[in-house]
KEMIGU-253656 format. One record per residue (C-alpha): residue in one letter; z, y, x; residue number from 1. Coordinates in Angstrom, 2 decimals. Layout:
BEGIN
PT   torvo        c3        c2        c1   dolum
PT       a         Z         Y         X     NUM
...
END
This chain:
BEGIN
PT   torvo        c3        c2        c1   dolum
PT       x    -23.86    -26.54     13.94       1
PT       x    -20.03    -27.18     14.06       2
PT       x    -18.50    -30.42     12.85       3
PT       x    -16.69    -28.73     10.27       4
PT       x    -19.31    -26.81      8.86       5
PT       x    -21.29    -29.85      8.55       6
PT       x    -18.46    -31.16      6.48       7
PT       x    -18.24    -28.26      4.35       8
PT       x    -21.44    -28.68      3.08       9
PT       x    -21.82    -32.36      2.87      10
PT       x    -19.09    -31.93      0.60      11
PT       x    -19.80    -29.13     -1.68      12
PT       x    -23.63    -30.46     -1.69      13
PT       x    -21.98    -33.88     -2.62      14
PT       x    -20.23    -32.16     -5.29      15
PT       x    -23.59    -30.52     -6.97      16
PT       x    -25.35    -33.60     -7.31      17
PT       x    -22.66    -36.69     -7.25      18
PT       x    -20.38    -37.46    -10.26      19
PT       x    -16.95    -37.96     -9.32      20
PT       x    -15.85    -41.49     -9.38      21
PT       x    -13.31    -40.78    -11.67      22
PT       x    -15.31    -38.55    -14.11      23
PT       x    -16.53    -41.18    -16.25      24
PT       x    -12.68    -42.61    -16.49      25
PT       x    -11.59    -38.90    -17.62      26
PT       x    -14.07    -38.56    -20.08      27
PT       x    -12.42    -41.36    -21.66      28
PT       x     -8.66    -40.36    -22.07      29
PT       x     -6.80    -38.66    -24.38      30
PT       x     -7.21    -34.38    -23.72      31
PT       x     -4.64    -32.13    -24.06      32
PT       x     -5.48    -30.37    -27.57      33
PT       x     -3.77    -27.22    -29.03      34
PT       x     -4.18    -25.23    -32.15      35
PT       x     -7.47    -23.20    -31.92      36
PT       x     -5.97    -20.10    -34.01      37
PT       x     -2.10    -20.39    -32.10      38
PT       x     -4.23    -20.29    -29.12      39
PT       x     -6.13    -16.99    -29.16      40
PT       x     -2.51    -15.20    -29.98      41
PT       x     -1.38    -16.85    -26.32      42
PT       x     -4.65    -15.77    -25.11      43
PT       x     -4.65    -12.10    -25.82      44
PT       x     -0.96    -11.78    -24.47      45
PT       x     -2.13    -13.48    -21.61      46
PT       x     -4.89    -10.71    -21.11      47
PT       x     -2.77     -7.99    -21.85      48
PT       x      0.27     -9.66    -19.36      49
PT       x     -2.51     -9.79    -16.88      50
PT       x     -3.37     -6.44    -17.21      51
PT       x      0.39     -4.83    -16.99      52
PT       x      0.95     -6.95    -13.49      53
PT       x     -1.72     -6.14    -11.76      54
PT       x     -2.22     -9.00     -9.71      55
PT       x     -5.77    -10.37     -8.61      56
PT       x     -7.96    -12.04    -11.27      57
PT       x     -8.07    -15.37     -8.84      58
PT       x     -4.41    -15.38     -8.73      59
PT       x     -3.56    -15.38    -12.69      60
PT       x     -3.66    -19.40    -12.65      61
PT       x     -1.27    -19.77    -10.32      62
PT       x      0.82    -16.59    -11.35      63
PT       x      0.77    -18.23    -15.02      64
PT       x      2.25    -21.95    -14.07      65
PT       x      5.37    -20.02    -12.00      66
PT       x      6.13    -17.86    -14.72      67
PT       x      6.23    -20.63    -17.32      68
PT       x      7.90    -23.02    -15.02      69
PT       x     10.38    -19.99    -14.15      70
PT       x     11.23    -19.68    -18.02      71
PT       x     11.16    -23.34    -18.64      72
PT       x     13.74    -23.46    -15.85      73
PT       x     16.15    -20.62    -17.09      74
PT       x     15.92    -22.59    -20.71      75
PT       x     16.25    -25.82    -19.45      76
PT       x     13.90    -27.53    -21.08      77
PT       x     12.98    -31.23    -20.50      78
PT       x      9.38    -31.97    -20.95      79
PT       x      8.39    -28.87    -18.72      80
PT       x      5.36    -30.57    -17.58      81
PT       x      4.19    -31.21    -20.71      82
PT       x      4.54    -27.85    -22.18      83
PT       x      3.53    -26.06    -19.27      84
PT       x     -0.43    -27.86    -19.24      85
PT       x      0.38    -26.83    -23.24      86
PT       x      0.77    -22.94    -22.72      87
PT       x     -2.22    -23.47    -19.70      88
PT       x     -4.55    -24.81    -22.61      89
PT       x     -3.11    -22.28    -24.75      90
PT       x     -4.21    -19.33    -22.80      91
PT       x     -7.69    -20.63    -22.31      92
PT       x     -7.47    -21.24    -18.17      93
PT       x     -8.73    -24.94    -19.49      94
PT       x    -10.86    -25.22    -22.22      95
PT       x     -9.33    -26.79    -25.45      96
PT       x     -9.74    -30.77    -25.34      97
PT       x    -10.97    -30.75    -21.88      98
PT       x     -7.53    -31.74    -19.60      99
PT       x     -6.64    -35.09    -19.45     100
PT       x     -2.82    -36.06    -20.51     101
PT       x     -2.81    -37.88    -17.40     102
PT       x     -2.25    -34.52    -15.80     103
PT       x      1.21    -34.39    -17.36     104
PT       x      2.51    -37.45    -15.25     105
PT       x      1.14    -35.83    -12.05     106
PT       x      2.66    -32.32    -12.62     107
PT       x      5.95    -34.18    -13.48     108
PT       x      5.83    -36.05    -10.11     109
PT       x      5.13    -32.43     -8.32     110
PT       x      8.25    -31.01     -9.95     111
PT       x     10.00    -34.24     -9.13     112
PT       x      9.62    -34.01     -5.43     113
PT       x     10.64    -29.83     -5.31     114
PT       x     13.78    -31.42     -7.58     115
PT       x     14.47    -33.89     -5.25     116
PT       x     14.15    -31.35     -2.30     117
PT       x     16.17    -28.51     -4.05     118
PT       x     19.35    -31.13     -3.71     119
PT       x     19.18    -31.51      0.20     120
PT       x     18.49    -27.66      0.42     121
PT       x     20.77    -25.44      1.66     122
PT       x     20.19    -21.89      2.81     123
PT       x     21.63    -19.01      4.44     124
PT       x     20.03    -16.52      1.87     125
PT       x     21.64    -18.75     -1.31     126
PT       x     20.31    -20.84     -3.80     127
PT       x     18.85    -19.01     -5.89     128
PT       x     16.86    -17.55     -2.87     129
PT       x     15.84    -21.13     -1.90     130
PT       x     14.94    -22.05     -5.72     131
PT       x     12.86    -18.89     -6.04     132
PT       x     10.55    -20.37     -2.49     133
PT       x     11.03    -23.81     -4.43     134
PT       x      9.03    -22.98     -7.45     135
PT       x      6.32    -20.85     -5.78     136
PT       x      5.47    -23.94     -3.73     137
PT       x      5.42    -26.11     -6.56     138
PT       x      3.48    -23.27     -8.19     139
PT       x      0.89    -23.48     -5.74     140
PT       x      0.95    -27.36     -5.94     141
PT       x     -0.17    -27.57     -9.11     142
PT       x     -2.72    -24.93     -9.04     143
PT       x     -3.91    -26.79     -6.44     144
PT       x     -3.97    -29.83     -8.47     145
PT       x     -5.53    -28.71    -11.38     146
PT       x     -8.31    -26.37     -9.29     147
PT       x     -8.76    -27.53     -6.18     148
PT       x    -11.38    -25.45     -3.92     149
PT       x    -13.92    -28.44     -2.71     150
PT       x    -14.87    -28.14      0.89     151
PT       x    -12.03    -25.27      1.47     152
PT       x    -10.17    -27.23      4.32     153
PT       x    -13.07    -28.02      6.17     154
PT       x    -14.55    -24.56      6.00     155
PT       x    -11.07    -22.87      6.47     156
PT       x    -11.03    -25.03      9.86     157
PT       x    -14.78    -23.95     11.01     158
PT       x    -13.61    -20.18     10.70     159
PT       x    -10.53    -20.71     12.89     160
PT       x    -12.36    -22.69     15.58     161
PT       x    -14.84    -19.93     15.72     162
PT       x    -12.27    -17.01     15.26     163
PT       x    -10.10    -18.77     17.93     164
PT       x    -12.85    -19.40     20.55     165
PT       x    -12.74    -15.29     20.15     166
PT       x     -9.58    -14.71     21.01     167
PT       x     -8.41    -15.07     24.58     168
PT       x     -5.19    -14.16     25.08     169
PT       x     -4.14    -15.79     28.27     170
PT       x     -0.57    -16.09     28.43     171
PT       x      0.53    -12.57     26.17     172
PT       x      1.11    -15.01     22.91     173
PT       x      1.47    -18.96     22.50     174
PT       x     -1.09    -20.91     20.90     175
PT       x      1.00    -21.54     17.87     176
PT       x      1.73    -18.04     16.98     177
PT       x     -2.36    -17.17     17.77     178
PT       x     -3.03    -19.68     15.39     179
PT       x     -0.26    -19.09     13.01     180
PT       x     -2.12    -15.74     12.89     181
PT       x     -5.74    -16.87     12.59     182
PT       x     -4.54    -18.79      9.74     183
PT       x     -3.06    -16.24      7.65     184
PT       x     -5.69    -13.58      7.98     185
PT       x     -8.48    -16.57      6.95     186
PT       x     -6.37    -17.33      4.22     187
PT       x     -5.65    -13.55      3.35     188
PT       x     -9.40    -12.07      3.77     189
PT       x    -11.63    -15.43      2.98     190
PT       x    -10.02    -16.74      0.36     191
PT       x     -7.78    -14.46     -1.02     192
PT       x     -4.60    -15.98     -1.29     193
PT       x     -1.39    -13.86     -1.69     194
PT       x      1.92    -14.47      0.48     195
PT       x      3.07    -17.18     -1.77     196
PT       x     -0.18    -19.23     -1.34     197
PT       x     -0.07    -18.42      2.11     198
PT       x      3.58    -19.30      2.63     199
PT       x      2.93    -22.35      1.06     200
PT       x     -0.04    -23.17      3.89     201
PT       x      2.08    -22.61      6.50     202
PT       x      4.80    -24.82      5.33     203
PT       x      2.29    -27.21      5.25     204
PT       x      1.26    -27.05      8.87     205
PT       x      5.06    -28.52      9.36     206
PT       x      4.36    -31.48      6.87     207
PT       x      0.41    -32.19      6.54     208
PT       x      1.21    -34.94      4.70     209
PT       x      3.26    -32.96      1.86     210
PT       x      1.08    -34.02     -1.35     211
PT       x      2.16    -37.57     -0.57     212
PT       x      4.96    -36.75      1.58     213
PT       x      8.30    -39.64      1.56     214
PT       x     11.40    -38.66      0.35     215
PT       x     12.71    -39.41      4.01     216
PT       x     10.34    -36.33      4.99     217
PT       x     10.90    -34.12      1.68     218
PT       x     14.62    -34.17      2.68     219
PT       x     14.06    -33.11      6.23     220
PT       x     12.13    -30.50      4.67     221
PT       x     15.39    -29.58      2.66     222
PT       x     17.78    -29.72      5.65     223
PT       x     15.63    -27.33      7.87     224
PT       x     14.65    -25.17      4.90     225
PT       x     15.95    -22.15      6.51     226
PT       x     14.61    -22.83     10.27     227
PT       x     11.19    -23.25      8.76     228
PT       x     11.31    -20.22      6.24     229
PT       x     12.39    -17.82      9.09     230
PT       x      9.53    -18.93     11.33     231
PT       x      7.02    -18.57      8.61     232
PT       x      8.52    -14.94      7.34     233
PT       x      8.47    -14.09     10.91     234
PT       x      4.58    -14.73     11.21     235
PT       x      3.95    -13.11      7.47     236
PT       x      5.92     -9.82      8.83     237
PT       x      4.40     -9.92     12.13     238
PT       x      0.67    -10.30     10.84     239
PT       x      0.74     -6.98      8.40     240
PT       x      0.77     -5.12     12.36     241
PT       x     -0.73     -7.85     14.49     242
PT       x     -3.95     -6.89     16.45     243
PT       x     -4.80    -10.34     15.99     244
PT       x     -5.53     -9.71     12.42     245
PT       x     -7.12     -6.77     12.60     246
PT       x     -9.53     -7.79     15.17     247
PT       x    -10.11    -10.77     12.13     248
PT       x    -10.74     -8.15      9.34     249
PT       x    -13.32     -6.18     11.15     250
PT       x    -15.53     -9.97     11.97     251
PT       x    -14.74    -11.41      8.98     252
PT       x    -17.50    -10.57      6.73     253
PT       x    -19.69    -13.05      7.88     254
PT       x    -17.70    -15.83      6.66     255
PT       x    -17.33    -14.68      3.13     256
PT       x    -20.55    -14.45      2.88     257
PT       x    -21.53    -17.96      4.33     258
PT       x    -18.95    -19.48      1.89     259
PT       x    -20.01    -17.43     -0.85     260
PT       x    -23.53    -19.22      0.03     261
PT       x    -21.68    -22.58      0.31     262
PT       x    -20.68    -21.79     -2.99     263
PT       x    -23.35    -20.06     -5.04     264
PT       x    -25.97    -21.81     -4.05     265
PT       x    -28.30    -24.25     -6.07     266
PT       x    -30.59    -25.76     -3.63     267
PT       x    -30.32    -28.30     -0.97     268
PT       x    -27.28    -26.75      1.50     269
PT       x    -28.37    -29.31      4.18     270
PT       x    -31.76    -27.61      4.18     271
PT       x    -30.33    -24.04      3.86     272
PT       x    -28.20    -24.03      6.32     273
PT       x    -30.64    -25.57      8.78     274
PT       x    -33.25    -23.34      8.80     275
PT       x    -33.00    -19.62      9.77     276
PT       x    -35.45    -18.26      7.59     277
PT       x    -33.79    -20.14      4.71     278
PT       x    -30.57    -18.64      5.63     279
PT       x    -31.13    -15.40      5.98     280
PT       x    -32.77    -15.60      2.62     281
PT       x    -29.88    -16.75      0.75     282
PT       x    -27.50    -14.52      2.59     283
PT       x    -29.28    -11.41      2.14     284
PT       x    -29.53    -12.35     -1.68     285
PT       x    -26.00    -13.02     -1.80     286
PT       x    -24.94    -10.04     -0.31     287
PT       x    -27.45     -7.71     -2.51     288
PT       x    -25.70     -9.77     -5.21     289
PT       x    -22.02     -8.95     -3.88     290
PT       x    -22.81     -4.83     -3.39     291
PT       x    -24.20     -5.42     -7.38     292
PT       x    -21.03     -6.61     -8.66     293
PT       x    -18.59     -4.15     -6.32     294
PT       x    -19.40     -1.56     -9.37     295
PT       x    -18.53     -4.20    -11.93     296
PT       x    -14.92     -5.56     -9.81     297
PT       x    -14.20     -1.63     -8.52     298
PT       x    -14.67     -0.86    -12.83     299
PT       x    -12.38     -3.73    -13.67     300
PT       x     -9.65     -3.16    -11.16     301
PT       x     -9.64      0.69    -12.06     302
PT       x     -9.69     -0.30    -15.49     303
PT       x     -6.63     -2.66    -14.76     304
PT       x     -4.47      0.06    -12.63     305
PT       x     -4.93      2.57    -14.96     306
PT       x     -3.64      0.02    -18.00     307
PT       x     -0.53     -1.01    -15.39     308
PT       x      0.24      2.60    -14.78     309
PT       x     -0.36      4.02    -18.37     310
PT       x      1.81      1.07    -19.89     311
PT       x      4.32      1.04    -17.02     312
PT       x      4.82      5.21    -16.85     313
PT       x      5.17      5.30    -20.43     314
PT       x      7.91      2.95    -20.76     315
PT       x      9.91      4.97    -17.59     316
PT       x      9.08      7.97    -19.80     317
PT       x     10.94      7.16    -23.42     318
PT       x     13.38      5.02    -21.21     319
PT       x     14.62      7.13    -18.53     320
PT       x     12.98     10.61    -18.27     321
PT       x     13.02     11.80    -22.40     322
PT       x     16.90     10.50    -22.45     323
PT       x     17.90     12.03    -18.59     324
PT       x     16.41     15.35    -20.38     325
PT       x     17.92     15.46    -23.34     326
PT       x     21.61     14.08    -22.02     327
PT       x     21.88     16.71    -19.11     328
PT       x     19.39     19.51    -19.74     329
PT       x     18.93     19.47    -23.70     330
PT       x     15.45     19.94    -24.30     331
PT       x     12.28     18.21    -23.16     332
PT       x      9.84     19.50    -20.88     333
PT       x      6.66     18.31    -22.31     334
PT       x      4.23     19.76    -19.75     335
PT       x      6.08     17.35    -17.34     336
PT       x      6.10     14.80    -19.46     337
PT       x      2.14     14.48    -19.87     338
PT       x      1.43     15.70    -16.55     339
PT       x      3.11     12.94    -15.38     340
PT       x      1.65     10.31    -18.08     341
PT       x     -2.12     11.74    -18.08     342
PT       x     -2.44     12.88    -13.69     343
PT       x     -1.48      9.32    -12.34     344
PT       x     -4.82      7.41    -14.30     345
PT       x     -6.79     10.23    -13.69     346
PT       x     -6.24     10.08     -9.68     347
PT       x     -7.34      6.60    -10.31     348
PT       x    -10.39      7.44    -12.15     349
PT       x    -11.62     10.36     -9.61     350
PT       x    -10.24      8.05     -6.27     351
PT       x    -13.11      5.49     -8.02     352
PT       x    -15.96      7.75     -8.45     353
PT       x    -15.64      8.27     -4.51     354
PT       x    -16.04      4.81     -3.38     355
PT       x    -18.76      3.97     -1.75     356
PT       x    -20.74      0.78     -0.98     357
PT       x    -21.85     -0.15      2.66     358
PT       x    -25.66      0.49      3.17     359
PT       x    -29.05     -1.51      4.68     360
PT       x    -27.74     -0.46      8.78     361
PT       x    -24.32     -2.63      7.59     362
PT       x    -26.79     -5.57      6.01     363
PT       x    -29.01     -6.07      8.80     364
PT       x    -25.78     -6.11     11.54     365
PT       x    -23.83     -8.75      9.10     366
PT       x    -27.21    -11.43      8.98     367
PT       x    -27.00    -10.89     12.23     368
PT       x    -23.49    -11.98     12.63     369
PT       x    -24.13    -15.12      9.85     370
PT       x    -26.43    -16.30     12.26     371
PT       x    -24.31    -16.39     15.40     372
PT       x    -21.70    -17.81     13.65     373
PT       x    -23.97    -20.78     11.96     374
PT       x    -25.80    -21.43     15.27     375
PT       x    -23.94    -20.97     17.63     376
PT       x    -20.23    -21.25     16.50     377
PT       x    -19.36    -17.57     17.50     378
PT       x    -18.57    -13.84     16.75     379
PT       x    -21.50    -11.07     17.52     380
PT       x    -18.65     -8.76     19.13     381
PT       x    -16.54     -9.04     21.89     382
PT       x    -13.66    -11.34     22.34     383
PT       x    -10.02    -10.29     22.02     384
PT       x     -8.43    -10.54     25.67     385
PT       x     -5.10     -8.01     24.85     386
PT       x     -2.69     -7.14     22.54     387
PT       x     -2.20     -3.87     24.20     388
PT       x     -4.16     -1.27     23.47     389
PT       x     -4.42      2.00     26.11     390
PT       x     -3.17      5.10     24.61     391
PT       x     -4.01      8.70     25.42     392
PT       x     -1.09     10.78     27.04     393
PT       x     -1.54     13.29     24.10     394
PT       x     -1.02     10.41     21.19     395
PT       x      2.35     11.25     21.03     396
PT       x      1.94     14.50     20.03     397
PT       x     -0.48     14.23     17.77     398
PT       x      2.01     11.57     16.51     399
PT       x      4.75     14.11     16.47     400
PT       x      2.53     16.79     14.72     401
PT       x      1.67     14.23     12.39     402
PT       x      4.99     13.38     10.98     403
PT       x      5.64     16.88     10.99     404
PT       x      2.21     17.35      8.36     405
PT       x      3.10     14.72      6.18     406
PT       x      7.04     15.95      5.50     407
PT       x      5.21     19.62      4.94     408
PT       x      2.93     17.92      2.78     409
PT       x      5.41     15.99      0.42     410
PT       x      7.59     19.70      1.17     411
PT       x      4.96     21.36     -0.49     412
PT       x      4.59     19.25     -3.57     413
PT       x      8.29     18.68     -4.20     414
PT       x      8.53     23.18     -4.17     415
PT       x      5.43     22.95     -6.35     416
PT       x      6.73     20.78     -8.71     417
PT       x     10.28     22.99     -8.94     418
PT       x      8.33     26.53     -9.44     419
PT       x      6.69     23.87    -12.54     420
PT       x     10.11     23.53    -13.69     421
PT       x     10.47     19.83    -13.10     422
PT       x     13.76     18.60    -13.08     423
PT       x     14.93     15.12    -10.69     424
PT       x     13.97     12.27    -13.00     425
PT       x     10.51     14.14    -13.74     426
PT       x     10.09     14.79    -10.02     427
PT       x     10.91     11.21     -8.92     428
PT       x      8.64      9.40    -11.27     429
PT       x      5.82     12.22    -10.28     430
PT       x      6.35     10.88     -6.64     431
PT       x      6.50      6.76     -7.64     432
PT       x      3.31      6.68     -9.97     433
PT       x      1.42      9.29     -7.32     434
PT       x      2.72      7.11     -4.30     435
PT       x      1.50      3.87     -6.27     436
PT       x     -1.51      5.20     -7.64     437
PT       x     -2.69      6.67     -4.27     438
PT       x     -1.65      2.99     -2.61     439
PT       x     -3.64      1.11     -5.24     440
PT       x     -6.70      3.19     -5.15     441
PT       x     -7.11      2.07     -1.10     442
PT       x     -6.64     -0.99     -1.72     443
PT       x     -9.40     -0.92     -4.67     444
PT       x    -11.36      1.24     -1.97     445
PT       x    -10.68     -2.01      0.38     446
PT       x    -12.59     -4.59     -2.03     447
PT       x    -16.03     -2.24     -2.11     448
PT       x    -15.72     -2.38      1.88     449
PT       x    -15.13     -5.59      2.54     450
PT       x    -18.39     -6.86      3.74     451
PT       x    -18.12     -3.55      6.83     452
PT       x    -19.36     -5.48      9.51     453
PT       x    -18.43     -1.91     11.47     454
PT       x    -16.16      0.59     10.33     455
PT       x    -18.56      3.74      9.30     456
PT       x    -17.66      7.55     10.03     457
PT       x    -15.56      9.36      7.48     458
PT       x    -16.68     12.78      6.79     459
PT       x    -14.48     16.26      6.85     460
PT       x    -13.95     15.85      3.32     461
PT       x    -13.00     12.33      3.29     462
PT       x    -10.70     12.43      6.53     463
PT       x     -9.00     15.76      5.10     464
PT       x     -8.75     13.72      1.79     465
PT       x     -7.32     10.62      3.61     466
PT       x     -4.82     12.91      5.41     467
PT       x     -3.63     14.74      2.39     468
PT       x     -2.73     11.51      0.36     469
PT       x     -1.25      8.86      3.37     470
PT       x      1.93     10.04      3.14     471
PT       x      2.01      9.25     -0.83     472
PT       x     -0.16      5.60      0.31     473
PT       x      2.37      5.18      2.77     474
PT       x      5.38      5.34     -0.25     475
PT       x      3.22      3.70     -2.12     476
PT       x      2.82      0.42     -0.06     477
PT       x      6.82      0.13      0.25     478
PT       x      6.97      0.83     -3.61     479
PT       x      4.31     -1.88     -4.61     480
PT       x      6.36     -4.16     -1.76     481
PT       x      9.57     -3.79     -3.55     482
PT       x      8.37     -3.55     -7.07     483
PT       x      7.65     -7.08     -7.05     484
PT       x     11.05     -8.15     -6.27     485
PT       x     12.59     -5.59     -9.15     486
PT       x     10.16     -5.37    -11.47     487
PT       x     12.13     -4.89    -14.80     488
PT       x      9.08     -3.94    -16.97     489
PT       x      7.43     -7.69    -16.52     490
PT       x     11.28     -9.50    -16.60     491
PT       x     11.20     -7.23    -20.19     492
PT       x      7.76     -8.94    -20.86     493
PT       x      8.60    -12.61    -19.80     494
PT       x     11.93    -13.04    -21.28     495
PT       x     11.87    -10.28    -24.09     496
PT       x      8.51    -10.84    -25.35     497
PT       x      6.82    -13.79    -24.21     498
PT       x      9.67    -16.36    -24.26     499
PT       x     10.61    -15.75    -27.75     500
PT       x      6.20    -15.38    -28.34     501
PT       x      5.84    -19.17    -26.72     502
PT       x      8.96    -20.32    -28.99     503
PT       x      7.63    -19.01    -32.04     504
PT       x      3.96    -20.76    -31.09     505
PT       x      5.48    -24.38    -30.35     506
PT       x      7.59    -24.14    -33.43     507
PT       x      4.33    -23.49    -35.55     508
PT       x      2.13    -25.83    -33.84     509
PT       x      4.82    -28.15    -34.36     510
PT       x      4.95    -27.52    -38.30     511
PT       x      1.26    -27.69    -38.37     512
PT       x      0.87    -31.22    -36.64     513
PT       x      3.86    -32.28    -39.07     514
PT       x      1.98    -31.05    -42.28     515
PT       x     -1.49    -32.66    -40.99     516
PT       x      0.50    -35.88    -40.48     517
PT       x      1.87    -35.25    -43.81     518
PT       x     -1.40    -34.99    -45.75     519
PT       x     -3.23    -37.82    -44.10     520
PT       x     -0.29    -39.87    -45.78     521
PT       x     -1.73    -39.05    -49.21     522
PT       x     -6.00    -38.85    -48.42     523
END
């Protein structure tokens, strides 16, 4: 069994069984305690925040201590630390009473040490550029801090050893880039981590020491700020088309399952892992469990789009296409108007009732695969040896005809959508929501086949389906690229809403600890 994997599960079956040495020392300091009834208002906004973002569920932690410490930055307030754990405890991502205040002091010396680095940093792109990689690295810190994944380094390093021992490249890439690769698609397909958690990692191969890095390091980190960000942006950029990766995505299965065993499981790991039989037990009822719940996640994350795109189509409606029609053509044209607020969640809701789970052929080849990679430390396919892949004299017409498909296709709709009497604003916020509805209904389609061992066959139907909407997925992944960066409905939500929402809460909870205080004078 590799070293690594060992570790992994000394470690997490440490973790079951062992108290940690400084549990009994938490249990007696002072929690962090909120106002029960404040708290479920900052709860529900939380949900419904959530909900308009779409982001991952297993990202909303971190995604919740950068947007506080992004307001609490723009308002300059002092005891950031302090109130961020606050609004944390608020929202209910700790339980009430349950975070020691000796967290404050170690979130204040994280956003010490990204202050102290922000003054030696100087970039190319400007500050506020260098600020904005600043605080999701301190972001990541502290979700780090107050979540941390047990056993995920040493696992992380078992799947790259194996995944690496796959790949034989010879002299076509360095080993730095190959496992500048590796890395991100672990981090990307095992664990889930978006491009600021990954960007993060990667700084980190730089400075392995950076929790307890020196200020003599944290400044060279500051002066080479832009040498290192380039290098890392180029691997993030080259990864989304690197064969690399998607030789990783189609072996990866194995390892989420063996670390959603590592995880899940309530017997003795040492014993589980080191007998077959017991293995392929626990595997097989993990990954019965996982095909269970791909209903339950596909449900939620339909459920999710279609509140995003609802919430976020009906704002563009009353604030750009009612006023574009009633400034420059003088009426409304309501048939556009709901077909555009009612078709996008409805593609949604039809796009789900197609997904499909894979079947017993695809559960038999992955415990296959769990047990080569326990055993034996390797992949049940062959290795990688190129980066170029042979192509077929007539690929570039099909190319060619392709292109030419897709513009008929988007053609087609646009002439539809005139004879329909929609005007420009109508038309281009029938293309957006389509484009990102279409986009967000493969990647939903992604989560219920992500334990493929082997990519299945699509049928007529499917491929003709596939065909039809690329073009719009194909919009749709550069909208949902850019929308991050200019996403004026959550800046409306965060600075509009929320920060005036938080205000309002610490003023009360303030008012309320002053009147307790108040009538414990006279009991």
């Amino acid at each position: 069994m590799n070293e690594n994997l060992s570790r992994a599960i000394a470690i997490l079956g440490r973790e079951r069984t062992v108290k940690k040495p400084d549990q009994a020392k938490e249990k007696e300091e002072p929690k962090i305690k909120v106002n029960e009834s404040l708290s479920a208002a900052a709860f529900y906004y939380e949900k419904l925040r959530n909900a308009i973002d779409y982001q991952e569920e297993h990202l909303f932690l971190k995604n919740a201590v950068k947007r506080i410490l992004k307001r609490k930055t723009v308002f300059g307030r002092p005891d950031i630390a302090k109130r961020l754990l606050h609004e944390l405890v608020w929202a209910r991502y700790f339980t009430n009473e349950t975070l020691p205040e000796s967290y404050i002091e170690k979130v204040d010396q994280i956003l010490k040490k990204y202050a102290f680095v922000r003054t030696y940093t100087k970039s190319n792109q400007g500050q506020i550029f260098a600020q904005n990689i600043l605080l999701e690295h301190s972001a990541c810190e502290i979700e780090e801090l107050l979540s941390p994944t047990e056993g995920k380094e040493e696992y992380f390093q078992f799947v790259k050893t194996v995944l690496q021992n796959n790949i034989k490249l010879d002299a076509e890439k360095s080993a730095i880039e190959v496992e500048a690769q590796v890395s991100i698609a672990i981090e990307r397909l095992v664990f889930k981590s978006d491009n600021e958690q990954i960007r993060f990692k990667l700084m980190r191969f730089f400075y392995p020491d950076w929790p307890i890095i020196d200020k003599r390091e944290a400044a060279h980190y500051g002066e080479n700020f832009d040498h290192i960000n380039d290098l890392i942006t180029g691997y993030l950029k080259e990864s989304k088309k690197s064969k690399v990766f998607k030789y990783i995505k189609i072996n990866i299965a194995p390892f989420i399952v063996i670390w959603d065993v590592l995880n899940s499981s309530k017997e003795n790991l040492i014993s589980t892992f080191g007998e077959e039989k017991s293995l392929r037990i626990k595997a097989q009822a993990v990954i019965f469990r996982r095909n269970r719940e791909i209903y339950k996640k596909v449900l939620r994350a339909l459920a999710r789009a279609i509140i995003f795109v609802f919430a976020t189509k009906t704002v563009f409606a009353f604030l750009v296409e009612v006023p574009f029609e009633l400034k420059f053509i003088g009426e409304l044209n309501y048939f556009a108007l709901v077909v555009n607020i009612i078709l996008p969640p409805l593609l949604m809701v039809v796009a789900g009732i197609f997904i499909k789970i894979p079947g017993r052929k695809n559960t038999t080849l992955l415990l296959q695969s769990i047990q080569s990679a326990v055993s034996d430390s390797s992949l049940a396919t062959k290795p990688l040896r190129t980066l170029t892949t042979p192509r077929s004299k007539g690929y570039l017409i099909f190319n060619f005809f392709y292109t030419i498909l897709s513009l008929s296709i988007l053609a087609l709709v646009v002439w539809m959508l005139i004879s329909l009497q929609f005007n420009v604003a109508s038309i281009v916020l029938f293309f957006f929501f389509i484009s990102l509805v279409s986009f967000l209904a493969f990647r939903i389609r992604g989560k219920a086949h992500e334990l493929e061992i082997r990519q299945g066959e699509d049928t007529v139907t499917a491929g003709l389906f596939n065909f039809i909407l690329l073009p719009f997925v194909v919009i749709g992944k550069f909208l949902s690229d850019k929308w991050s960066d200019y996403n004026f409905t959550l800046f409306f939500w965060d600075f509009i809403i929320e920060a005036p929402l938080k205000t309002l809460l610490e003023i009360f909870e303030s008012w309320l600890a002053f009147a307790r205080e108040k009538r414990e004078d006279f009991e």
